[in-house]
C-alpha positions as CSV (number, residue, x, y, z in Angstrom):
1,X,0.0,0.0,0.0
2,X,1.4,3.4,-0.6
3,X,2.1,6.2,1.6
4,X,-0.6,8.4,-0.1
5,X,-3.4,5.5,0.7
6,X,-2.6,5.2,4.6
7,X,-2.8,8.8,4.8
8,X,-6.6,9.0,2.9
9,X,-7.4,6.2,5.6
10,X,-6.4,8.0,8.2
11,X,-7.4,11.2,7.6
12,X,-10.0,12.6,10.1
13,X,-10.3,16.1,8.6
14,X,-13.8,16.8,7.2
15,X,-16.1,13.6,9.2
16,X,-17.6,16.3,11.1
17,X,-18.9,18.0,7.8
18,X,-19.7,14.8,6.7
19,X,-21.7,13.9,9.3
20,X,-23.2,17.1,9.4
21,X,-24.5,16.9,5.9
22,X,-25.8,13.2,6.4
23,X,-28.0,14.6,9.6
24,X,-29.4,18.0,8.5
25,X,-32.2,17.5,6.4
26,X,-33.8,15.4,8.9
27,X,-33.1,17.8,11.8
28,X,-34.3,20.4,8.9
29,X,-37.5,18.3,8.1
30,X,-38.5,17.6,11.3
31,X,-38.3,21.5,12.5
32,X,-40.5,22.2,9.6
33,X,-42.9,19.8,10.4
34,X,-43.0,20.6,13.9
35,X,-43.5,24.5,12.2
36,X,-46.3,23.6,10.3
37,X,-48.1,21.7,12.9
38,X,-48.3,24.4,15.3
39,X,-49.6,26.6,12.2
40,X,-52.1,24.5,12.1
41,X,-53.2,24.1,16.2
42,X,-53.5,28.1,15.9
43,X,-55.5,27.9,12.9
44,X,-58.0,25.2,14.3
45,X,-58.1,27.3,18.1
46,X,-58.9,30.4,15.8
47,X,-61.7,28.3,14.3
48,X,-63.1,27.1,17.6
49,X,-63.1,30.2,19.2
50,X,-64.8,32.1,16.4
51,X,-67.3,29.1,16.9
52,X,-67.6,29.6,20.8
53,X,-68.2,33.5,20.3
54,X,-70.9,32.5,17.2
55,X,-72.7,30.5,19.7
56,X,-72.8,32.8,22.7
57,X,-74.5,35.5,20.1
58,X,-76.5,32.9,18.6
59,X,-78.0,31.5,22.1
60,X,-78.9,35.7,22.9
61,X,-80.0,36.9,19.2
62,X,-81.6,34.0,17.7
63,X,-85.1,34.3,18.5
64,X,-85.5,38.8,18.4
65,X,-87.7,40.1,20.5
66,X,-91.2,41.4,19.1
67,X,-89.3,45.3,19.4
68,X,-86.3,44.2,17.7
69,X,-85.0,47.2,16.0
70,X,-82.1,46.3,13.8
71,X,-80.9,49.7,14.5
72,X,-80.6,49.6,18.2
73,X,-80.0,45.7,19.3
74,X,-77.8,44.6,15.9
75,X,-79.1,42.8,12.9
76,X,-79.7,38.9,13.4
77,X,-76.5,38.3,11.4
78,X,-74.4,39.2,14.4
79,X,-73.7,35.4,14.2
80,X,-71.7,35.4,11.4
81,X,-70.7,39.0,12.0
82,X,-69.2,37.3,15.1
83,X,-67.5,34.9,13.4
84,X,-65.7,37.3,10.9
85,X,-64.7,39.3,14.0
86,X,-62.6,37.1,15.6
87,X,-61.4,34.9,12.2
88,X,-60.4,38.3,10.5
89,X,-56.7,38.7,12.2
90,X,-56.1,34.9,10.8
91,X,-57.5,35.5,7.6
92,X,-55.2,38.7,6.4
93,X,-53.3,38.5,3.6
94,X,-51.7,35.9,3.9
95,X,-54.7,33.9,3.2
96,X,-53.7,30.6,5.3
97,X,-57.4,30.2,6.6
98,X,-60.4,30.6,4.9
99,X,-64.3,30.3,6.5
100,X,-67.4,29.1,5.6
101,X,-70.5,31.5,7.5
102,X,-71.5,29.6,10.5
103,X,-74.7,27.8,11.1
104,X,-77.0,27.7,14.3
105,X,-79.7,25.9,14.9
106,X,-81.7,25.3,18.3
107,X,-82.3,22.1,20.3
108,X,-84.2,21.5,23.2
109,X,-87.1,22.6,25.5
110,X,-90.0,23.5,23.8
111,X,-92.3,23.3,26.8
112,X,-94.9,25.2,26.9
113,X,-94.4,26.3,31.0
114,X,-90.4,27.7,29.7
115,X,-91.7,30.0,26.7
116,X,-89.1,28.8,24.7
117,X,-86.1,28.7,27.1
118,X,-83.6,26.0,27.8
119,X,-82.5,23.7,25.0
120,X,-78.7,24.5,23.6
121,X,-77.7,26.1,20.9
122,X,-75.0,25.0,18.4
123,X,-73.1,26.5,15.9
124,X,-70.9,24.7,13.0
125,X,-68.4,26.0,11.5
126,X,-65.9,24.9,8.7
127,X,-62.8,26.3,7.7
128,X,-59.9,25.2,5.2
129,X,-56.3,26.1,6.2
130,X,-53.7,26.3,3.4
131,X,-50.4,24.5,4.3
132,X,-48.2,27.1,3.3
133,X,-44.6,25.7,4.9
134,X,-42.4,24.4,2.0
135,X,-41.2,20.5,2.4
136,X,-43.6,20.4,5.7
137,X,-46.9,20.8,3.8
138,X,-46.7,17.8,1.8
139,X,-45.7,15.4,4.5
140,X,-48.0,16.8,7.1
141,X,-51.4,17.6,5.1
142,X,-51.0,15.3,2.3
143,X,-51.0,15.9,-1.4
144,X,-53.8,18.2,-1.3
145,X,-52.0,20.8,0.2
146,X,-55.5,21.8,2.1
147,X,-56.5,20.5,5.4
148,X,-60.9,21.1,6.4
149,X,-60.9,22.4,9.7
150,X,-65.1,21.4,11.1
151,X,-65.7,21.9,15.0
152,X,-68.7,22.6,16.6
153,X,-69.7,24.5,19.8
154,X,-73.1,24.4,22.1
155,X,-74.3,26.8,24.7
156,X,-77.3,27.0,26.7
157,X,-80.0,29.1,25.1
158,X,-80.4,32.3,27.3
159,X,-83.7,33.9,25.1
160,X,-87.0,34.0,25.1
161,X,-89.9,33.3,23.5
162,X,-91.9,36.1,23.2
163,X,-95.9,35.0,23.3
164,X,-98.1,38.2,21.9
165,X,-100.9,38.2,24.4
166,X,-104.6,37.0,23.2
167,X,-106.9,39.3,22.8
């Protein structure tokens, strides 16, 4: 064997960079991954809580009262009006989330004796978040690129039925 060849076998210089370069696109992948997911938690807490805040309007506004003035109390679309409020910081222009208008509807006590109160109002909302995180977006929502964010939120319906009195 010749000089030259024991020296390339022995030569240490440069395994560190080696090593290095072997190791950091998994260490790079992962970080992005772990990047993207929390994107995504923050998107699907925004979506929740713009469901929680629909539903607290919803349980108050849903049924007006005979002197509803539209004017005064707010029109009956303060449940998606709601909604917008609270999605609109997450929805700037970066465009990473995107919302569908709420729904409500009304379940429950229809007994004569609680004019209408009791029974739980629920709101769904979708969403669709936009993986926007290069590398991380295809391993973590797929080929689509889109992930549909659906949660729903109940609270206790606080108004009343108003009964016009027979004459």
């Amino acid at each position: 064997m010749s000089r030259r060849t024991e020296g390339i076998l022995r030569a240490r210089r440069g395994a560190v960079l080696a090593e290095f370069a072997i190791a950091f696109m998994p260490i790079c992948t992962m970080f992005l991954c772990v990047a993207q997911l929390s994107r995504y938690s923050i998107a699907r807490l925004a979506v929740l809580h713009a469901a929680q805040v629909s539903v607290r309007a919803c349980a108050v506004i849903q049924d007006p009262d005979p002197g509803h003035n539209d004017n005064l109390d707010g029109p009956d679309s303060d449940v998606q009006r709601a909604a917008d409020l609270v999605m609109k910081p997450f929805e700037g222009a970066s465009g990473e989330i995107t919302h569908n208008p709420p729904t409500c509807t009304h379940d429950g006590a229809d007994d004569a004796t609680l004019h209408g109160n009791g029974g739980t109002d629920k709101v769904t909302m979708d969403a669709t978040y936009n993986c926007q995180i290069p590398v991380a977006n295809r391993i973590v929502c797929g080929g689509s690129l889109k992930k549909t964010i659906s949660v729903i939120a109940q609270f206790p319906h606080q108004g009343a039925q108003y009964i016009p009195k027979s004459q």
